[in-house]
NUZA-536075 format. One record per residue (C-alpha): residue number from 0; residue in three letters; x, z, y. Coordinates in steps of 0.001 Angstrom, whole numbers. Each point is the difference from the previous one (the first is absolute). Layout:
REM NUZA-536075
PT  pos  code       c1       c3       c2
PT  NUM   ALA        X        Z        Y
...
This chain:
REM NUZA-536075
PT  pos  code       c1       c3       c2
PT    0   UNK    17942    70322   109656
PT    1   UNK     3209     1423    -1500
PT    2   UNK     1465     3335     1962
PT    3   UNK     2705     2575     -354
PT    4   UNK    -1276     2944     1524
PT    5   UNK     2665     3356      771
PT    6   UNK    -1860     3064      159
PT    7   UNK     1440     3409     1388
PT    8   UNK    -2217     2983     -292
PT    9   UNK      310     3083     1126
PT   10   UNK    -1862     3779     -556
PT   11   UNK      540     2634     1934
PT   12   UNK    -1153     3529    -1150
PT   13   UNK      -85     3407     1985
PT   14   UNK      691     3505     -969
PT   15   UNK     -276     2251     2808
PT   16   UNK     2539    -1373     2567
PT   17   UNK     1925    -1999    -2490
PT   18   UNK     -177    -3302     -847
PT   19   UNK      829    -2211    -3427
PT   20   UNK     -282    -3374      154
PT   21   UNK      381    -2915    -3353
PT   22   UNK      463    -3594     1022
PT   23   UNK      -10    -3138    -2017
PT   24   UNK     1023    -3410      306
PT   25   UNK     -927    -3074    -2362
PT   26   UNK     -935    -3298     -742
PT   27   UNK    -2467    -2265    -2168
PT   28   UNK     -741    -3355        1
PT   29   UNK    -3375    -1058      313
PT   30   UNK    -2341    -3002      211
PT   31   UNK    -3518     -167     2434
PT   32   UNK    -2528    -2872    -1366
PT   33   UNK    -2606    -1486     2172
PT   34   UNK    -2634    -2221     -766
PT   35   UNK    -3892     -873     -247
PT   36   UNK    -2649      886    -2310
PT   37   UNK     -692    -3338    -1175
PT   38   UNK    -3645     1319    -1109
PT   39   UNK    -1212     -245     3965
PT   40   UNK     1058    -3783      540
PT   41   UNK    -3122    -1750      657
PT   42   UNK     -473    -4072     -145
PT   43   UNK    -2540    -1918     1751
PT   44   UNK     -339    -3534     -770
PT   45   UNK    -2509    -2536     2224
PT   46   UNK      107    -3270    -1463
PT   47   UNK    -2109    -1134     2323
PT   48   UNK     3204      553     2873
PT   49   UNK     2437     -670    -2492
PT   50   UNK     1648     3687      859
PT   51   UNK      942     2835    -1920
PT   52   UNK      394     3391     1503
PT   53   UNK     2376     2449    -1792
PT   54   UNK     -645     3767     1077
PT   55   UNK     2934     1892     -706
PT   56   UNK      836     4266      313
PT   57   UNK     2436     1545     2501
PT   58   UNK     3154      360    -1873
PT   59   UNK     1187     3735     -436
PT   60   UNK     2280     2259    -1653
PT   61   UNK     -752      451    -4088
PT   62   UNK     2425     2548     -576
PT   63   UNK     3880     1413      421
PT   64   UNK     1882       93    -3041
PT   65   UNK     2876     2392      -49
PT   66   UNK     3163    -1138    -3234
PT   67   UNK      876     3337    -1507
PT   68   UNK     3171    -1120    -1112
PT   69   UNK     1079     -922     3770
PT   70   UNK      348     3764      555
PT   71   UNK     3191      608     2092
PT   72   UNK      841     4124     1164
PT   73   UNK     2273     -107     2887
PT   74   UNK     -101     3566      767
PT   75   UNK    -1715     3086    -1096
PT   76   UNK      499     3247     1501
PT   77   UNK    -2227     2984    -1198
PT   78   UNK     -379     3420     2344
PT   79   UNK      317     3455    -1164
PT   80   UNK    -3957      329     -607
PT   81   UNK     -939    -3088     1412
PT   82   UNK      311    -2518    -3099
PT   83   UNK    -1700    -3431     -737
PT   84   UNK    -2737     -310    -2689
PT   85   UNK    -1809    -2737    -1783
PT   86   UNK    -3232      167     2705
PT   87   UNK     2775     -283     3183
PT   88   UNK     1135    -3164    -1749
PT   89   UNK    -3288    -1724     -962
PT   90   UNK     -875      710     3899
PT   91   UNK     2946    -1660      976
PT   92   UNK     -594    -2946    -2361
PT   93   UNK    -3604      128     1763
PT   94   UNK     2263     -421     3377
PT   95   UNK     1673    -2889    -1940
PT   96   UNK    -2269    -2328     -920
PT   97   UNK    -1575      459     3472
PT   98   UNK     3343    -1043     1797
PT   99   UNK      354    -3029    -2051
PT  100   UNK    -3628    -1241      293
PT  101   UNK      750      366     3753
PT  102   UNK     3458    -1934       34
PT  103   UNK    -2159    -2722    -2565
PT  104   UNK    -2845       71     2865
PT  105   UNK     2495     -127     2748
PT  106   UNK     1640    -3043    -1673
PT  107   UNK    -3553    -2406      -29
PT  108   UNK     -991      898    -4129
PT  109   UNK    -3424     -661     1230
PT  110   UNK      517    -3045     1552
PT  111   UNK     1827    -1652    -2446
PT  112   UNK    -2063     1325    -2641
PT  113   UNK    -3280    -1601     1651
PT  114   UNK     2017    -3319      207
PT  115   UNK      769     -321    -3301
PT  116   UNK    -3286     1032     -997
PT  117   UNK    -1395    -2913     1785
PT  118   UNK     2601    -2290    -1219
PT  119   UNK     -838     1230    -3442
PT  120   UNK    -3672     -380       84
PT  121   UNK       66    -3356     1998
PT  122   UNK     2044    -1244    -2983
PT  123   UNK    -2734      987    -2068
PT  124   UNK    -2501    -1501     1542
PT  125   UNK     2208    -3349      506
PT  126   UNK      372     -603    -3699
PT  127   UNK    -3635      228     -600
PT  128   UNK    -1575    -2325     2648
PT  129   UNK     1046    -3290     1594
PT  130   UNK     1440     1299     3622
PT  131   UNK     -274    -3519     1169
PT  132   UNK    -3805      379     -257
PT  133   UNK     -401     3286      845
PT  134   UNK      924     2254     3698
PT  135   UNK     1143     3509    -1046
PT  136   UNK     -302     2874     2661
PT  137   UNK     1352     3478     -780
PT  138   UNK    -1139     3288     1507
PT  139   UNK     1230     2963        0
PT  140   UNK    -2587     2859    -1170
């Protein structure tokens, strides 16, 4: 899943009864992969019934890849004593890559990640047996 996420952060610091506040707005591109760990497919084959059964994992997200070189700055403000620093930024790429997992969830990443894993594996198993001879039966694990 491909995403464009805007981020605006804000911190807000207090000295006695007055207030300084920095506030940041930007953009990255990034990219959320989903799959399966092909190590937990299982394969059961009964000759006898002339049926294989394909076990294959839940889909899920693999990880959220943010492109450095996307970096946009729309605005910056810093406050009198209230400034940004490298750890506000790394929290708000934290913030990032959690937004656009959520849009890539939102969207059906898992879903369409667990159908082409099927398609994948059932592809796979096609150009190994005869499928005229043989029943195959998927499960999800």
């Amino acid at each position: 899943y491909y995403f464009t996420q805007l981020e605006k952060y804000k911190k807000t610091e207090k000295v006695w009864i007055f207030k300084s506040e920095a506030s940041t707005a930007y953009s990255y591109d990034g990219v959320v992969t989903a799959g399966i760990d092909c190590n937990e497919i299982g394969i059961e084959k009964d000759d006898e019934n002339k049926k294989i059964t394909i076990s294959i994992p839940k889909a899920s997200i693999l990880n959220v890849d943010i492109d450095p070189n996307s970096f946009q700055m729309y605005e910056e403000k810093n406050g009198l004593w209230s400034k940004f620093n490298i750890s506000d930024y790394n929290k708000s790429l934290i913030e990032f890559e959690e937004a656009g997992k959520k849009k890539a969830l939102e969207k059906g990443i898992i879903e369409k990640a667990d159908e082409s894993a099927k398609k994948m594996v059932e592809s796979f198993v096609n150009s190994l047996i005869d499928s005229d001879e043989y029943t195959i039966e998927y499960k999800t694990k």
